[in-house]
C-alpha positions as CSV (number, residue, x, y, z in Angstrom):
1,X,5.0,7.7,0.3
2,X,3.4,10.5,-2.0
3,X,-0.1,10.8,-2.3
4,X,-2.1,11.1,-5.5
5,X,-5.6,11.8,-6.3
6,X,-7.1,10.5,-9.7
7,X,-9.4,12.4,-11.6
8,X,-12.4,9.7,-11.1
9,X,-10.9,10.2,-7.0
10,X,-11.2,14.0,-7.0
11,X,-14.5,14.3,-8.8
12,X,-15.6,11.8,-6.4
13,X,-14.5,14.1,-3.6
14,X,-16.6,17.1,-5.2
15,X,-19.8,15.0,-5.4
16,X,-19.5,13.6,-1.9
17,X,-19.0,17.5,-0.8
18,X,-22.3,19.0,-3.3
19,X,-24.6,16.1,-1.8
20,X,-23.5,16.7,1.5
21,X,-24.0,20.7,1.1
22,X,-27.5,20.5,0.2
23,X,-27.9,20.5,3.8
24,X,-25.2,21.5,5.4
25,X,-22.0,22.9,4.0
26,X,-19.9,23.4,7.5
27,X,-20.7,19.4,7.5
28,X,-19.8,19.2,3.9
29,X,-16.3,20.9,4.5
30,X,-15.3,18.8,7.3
31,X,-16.5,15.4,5.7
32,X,-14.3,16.2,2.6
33,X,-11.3,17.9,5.4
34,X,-11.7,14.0,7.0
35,X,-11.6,11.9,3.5
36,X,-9.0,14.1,2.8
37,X,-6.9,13.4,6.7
38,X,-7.8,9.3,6.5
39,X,-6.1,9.0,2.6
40,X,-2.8,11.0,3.8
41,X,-3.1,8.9,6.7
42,X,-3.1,5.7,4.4
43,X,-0.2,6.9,2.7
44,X,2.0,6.6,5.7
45,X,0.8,2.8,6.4
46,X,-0.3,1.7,3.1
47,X,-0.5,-2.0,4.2
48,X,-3.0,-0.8,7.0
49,X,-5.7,-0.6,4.7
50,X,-7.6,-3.8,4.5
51,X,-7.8,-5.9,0.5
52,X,-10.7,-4.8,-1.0
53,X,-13.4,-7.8,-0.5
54,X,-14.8,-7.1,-4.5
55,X,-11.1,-6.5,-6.1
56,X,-8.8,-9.4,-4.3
57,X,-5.3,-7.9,-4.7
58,X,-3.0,-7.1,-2.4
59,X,-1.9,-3.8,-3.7
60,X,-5.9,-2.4,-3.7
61,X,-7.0,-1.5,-0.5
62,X,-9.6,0.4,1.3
63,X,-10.2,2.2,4.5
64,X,-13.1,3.0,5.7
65,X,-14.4,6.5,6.9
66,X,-17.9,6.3,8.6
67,X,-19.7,4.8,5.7
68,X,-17.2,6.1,3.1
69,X,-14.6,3.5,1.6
70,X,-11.0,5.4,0.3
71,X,-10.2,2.9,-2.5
72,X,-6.3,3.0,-3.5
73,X,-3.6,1.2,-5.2
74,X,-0.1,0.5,-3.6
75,X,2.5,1.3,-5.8
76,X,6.7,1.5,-5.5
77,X,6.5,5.0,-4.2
78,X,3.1,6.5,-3.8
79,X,0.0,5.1,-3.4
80,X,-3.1,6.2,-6.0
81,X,-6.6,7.0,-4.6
82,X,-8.8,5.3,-7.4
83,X,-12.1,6.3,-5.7
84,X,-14.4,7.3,-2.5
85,X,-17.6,6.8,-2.1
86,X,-20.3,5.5,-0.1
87,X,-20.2,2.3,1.3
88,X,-24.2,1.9,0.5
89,X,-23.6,2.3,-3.2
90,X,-22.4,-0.8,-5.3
91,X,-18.9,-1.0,-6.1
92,X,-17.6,1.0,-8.9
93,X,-16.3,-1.8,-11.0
94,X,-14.9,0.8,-13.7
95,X,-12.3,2.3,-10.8
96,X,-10.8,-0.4,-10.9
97,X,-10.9,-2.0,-14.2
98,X,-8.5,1.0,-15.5
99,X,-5.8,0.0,-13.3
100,X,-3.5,-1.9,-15.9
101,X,-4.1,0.3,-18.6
102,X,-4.5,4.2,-16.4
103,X,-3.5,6.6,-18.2
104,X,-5.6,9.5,-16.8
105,X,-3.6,12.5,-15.1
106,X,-2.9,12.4,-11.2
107,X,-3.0,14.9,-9.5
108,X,-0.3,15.1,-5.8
109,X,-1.6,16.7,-2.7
C-alpha cells in the first residue's frame, strides 16, 4: 500500500521534531527518522494497527511509538496518516472530523 502524509500529519511531524530539538537535535532527528520507519511500517500491515479507542472505526487506526500515537485511515490502496502526536495530549478531535469531507493535499513518501 502507498503511504501518504496529510498536511495536519506533516506539520505535526515538524512540531514533534522543533520541541524535541530544543534540547537535543541528534534526538530530534532520530525520533522523527522512527515516526517516519513505524508509519511505512503500518502501510505494509494496515490491519496491525489497533481501532482507535476515541474514533471507533475500523478503517482509523493507530500505532503507538513510545508515547507517540501514528493516527491513519485505511483506504482501497494507500493508507492516509491523519496525525502524530503525543499520547499525553488529548485527542485531536478535528483530525478526524475532516475525514468525510478531506480535501486537503497529500503528500506520498
Amino acid at each position: 500500500m502507498k503511504l501518504r502524509w496529510t498536511r495536519r500529519s506533516q506539520g505535526d511531524l515538524v512540531e514533534i521534531g522543533r520541541y524535541i530539538a530544543r534540547d537535543k537535535k541528534g534526538a530530534a532527528r532520530r525520533w522523527l527518522e522512527r515516526l517516519r520507519r513505524s508509519a511505512k511500517a503500518a502501510a505494509k500491515q494496515p490491519g496491525a494497527g489497533r481501532i482507535v479507542p476515541e474514533v471507533g472505526r475500523e478503517d482509523v487506526r493507530e500505532v503507538l511509538v513510545g508515547n507517540y500515537r501514528i493516527v491513519y485511515e485505511i483506504q482501497k490502496d494507500e493508507i492516509r496518516v491523519l496525525t502524530v502526536f503525543e499520547g499525553h495530549h488529548r485527542f485531536p478531535r478535528s483530525a478526524i472530523e475532516r475525514l468525510d469531507s478531506e480535501e486537503e493535499s497529500d503528500t506520498e513518501r
